[in-house]
One Martini backbone bead per residue (centre of mass of N, CA, C, O) as a GRO file, in nm:
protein
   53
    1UNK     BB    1   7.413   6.235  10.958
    2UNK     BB    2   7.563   6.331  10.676
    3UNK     BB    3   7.334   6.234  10.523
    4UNK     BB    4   7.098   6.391  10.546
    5UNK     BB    5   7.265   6.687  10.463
    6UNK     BB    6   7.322   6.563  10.163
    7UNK     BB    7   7.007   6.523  10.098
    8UNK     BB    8   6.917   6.804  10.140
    9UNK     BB    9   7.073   6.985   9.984
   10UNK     BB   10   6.972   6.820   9.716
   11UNK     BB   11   6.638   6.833   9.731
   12UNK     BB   12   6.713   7.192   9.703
   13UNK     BB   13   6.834   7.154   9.443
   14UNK     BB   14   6.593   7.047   9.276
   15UNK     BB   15   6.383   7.256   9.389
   16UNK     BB   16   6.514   7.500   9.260
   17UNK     BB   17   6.508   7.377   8.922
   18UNK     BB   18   6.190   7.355   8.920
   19UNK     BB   19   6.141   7.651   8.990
   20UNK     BB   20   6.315   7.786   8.748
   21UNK     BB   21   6.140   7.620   8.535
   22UNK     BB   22   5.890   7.730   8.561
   23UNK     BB   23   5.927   8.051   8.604
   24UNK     BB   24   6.031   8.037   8.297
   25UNK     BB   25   5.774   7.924   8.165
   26UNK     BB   26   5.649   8.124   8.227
   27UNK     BB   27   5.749   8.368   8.086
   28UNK     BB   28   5.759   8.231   7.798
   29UNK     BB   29   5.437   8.147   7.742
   30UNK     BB   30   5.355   7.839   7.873
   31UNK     BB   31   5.035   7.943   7.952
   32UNK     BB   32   4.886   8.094   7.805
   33UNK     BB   33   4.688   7.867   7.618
   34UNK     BB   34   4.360   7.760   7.775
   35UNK     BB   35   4.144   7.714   7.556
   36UNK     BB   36   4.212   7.494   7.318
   37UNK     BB   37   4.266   7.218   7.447
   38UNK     BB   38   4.011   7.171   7.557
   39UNK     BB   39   3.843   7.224   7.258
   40UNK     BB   40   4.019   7.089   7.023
   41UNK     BB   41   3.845   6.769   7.057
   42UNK     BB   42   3.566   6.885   6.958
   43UNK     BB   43   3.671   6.884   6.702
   44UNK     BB   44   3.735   6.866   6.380
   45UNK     BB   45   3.957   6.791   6.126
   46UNK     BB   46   4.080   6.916   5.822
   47UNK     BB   47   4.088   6.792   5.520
   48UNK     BB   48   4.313   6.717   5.306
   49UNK     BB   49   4.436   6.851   4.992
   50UNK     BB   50   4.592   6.557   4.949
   51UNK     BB   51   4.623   6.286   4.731
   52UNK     BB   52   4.598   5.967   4.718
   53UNK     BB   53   4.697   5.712   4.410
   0.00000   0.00000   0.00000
C-alpha cells in the first residue's frame, strides 16, 4: 500500500514539472510563430551567395 502512495506522490510531482516547463515555454514567447512553420515547407531556400572551387 505505501508503494501507492509513493508512485502516485512522485507522478504529481513530475506532472507538477512538465505543467511548469509548458506554462513557462508559453510565457517565453515558444508558441508565439503559428504561421510560418506550416508554409515554410512550401517554399524554395534561397541558393547561397558563396561558390566552391
Amino acid at each position: 500500500m505505501s508503494v501507492i502512495i509513493i508512485l502516485l506522490a512522485v507522478s504529481i510531482t513530475v506532472a507538477g514539472f512538465f505543467l511548469f516547463a509548458f506554462l513557462w515555454s508559453v510565457k517565453s514567447g515558444q508558441f508565439e510563430d503559428d504561421y510560418s512553420p506550416g508554409s515554410r515547407i512550401l517554399f524554395d531556400d534561397k541558393p547561397s551567395s558563396t561558390k566552391t572551387k
